[in-house]
N, C-alpha and C positions, 0 to 999 in steps of 0.2 A: 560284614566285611571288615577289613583290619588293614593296621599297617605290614600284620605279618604275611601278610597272602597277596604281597604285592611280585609277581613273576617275572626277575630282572629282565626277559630276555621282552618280553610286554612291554614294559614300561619304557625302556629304550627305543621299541618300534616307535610310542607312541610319543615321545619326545622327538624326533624325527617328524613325523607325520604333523606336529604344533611349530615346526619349520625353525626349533631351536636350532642355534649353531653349529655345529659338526664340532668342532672342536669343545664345546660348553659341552654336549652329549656327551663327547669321550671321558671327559673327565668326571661325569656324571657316572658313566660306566665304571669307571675303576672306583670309583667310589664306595658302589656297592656290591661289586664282584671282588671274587678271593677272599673271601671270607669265611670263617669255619666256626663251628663250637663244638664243645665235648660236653658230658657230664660224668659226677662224681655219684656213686652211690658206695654209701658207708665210705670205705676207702679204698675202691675200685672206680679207676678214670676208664670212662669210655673211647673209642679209635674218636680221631678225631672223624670230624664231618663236613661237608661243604654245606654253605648255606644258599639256596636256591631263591629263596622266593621272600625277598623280607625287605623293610628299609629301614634303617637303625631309626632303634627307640631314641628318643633324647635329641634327634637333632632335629635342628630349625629347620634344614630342608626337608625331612620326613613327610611334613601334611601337604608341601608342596607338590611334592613326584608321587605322593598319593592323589592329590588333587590332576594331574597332567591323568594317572593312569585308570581314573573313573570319567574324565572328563567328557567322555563319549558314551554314557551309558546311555540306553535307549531312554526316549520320556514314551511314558506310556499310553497309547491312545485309549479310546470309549471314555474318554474324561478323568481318568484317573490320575491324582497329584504325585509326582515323587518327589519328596524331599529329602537333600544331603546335609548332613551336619557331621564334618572331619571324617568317621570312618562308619558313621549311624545313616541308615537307608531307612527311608518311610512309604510305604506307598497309602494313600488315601482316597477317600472318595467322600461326597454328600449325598441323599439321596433320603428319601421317605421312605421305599419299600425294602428294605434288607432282601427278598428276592432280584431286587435289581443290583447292589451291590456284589454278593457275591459272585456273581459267572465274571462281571466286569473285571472285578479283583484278581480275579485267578486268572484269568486272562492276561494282564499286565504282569504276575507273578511269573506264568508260563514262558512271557517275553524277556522278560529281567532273567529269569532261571538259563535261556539258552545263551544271552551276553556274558553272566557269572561262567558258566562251561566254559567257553568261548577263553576267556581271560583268567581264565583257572583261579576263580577265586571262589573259595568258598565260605557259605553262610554258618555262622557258629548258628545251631540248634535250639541250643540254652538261649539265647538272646531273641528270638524269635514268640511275638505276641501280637494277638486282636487286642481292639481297642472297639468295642461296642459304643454309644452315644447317644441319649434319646434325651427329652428335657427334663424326665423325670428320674434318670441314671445314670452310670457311667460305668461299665466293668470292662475288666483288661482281663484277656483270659491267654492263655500260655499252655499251649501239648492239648489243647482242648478243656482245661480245666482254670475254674474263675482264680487270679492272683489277685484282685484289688476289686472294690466294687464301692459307690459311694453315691445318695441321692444327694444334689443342691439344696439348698434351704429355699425353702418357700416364700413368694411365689417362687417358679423354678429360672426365671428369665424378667425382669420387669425392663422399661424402657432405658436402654446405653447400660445398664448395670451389667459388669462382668464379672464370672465367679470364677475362680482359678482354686484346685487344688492340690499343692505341690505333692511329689511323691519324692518320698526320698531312700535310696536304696541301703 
C-alpha cells in the first residue's frame, strides 16, 4: 500500500466518519482535488491528466490522511498480528507447526484482500514476501523463491541474548 493509491473520494468519507470538522474536510478536499500531471517522452508532452487517487509526496500532511484512510483496516482474527509502519503492512503469526500457520495466514490475507477492493487500494507485487523463522534459520522468500536466507550463530538463542540481522536494500 502507498501514498499513491490513496482514493480522494475515500479518504474524505473517511475523514467525515473520524467526525473531523466539516469545514477542516473541505479544505482538506481542495487540497487534494484538481490536480493533474502530464509526461514528456523525448519531446512529446502528453494531454494533460487528472489525478484520482494520490496524496502529495513531500508533504507533512501526507502520512497523516494516509494514516485517517487505513485507519480502519480490519485486524485479523485466528491470532494473527497485523502491523503498520507509514505505508508497509505485515501480517504475522507464531506457531510450531507451519501446517498451522498457513490456512491461518491466508485467511487474514483473504480478509485484508476484500478491505484493499473495498478502498481501492492496491498491493505492489514486487514488495510482497514470506518471511520463514525457525531457531535454526531465517529465509525470506518473494514470488515463491528464497531472497535472503541466514542461520544465527550458535548456540542459536542462549538466555536474554538477542540476535538481530540487519538487511539492508
Amino acid at each position: 500500500m502507498a501514498f499513491d493509491r490513496v482514493w480522494h473520494a475515500g479518504v474524505i468519507h473517511k475523514l467525515y466518519q473520524l467526525e473531523l470538522p466539516d469545514r477542516l474536510v473541505i479544505i482538506i478536499h481542495q487540497y487534494i482535488s484538481n490536480r493533474h500531471f502530464t509526461f514528456r517522452l523525448d519531446n512529446t508532452y502528453s494531454s494533460v491528466r487528472p489525478i484520482r487517487a494520490d496524496v502529495p509526496q513531500g508533504s507533512t500532511l501526507s502520512p497523516l490522511l494516509y494514516s485517517a484512510y487505513v485507519n480502519d483496516i480490519p485486524r485479523p482474527k485466528s491470532g494473527v498480528q497485523l502491523a503498520l509502519f507509514a505505508d508497509d503492512t505485515a501480517l504475522f503469526l507464531r506457531s510450531n507447526c507451519l501446517r498451522n500457520i498457513l490456512p491461518r495466514l491466508q485467511r487474514a490475507i483473504d480478509e485484508l484482500t476484500h478491505w484493499l477492493r473495498l478502498w481501492r487500494i492496491e498491493v505492489n507485487p514486487e514488495k510482497r514476501f514470506l518471511v520463514r523463522e525457525s531457531r535454526t534459520h531465517l529465509c525470506a522468500q518473494a514470488h515463491g523463491r528464497p531472497i535472503m536466507g541466514f542461520s544465527p550463530p550458535s548456540p542459536p538463542f542462549s538466555h536474554g541474548e538477542n540476535y538481530k540481522k540487519k538487511m539492508v536494500e
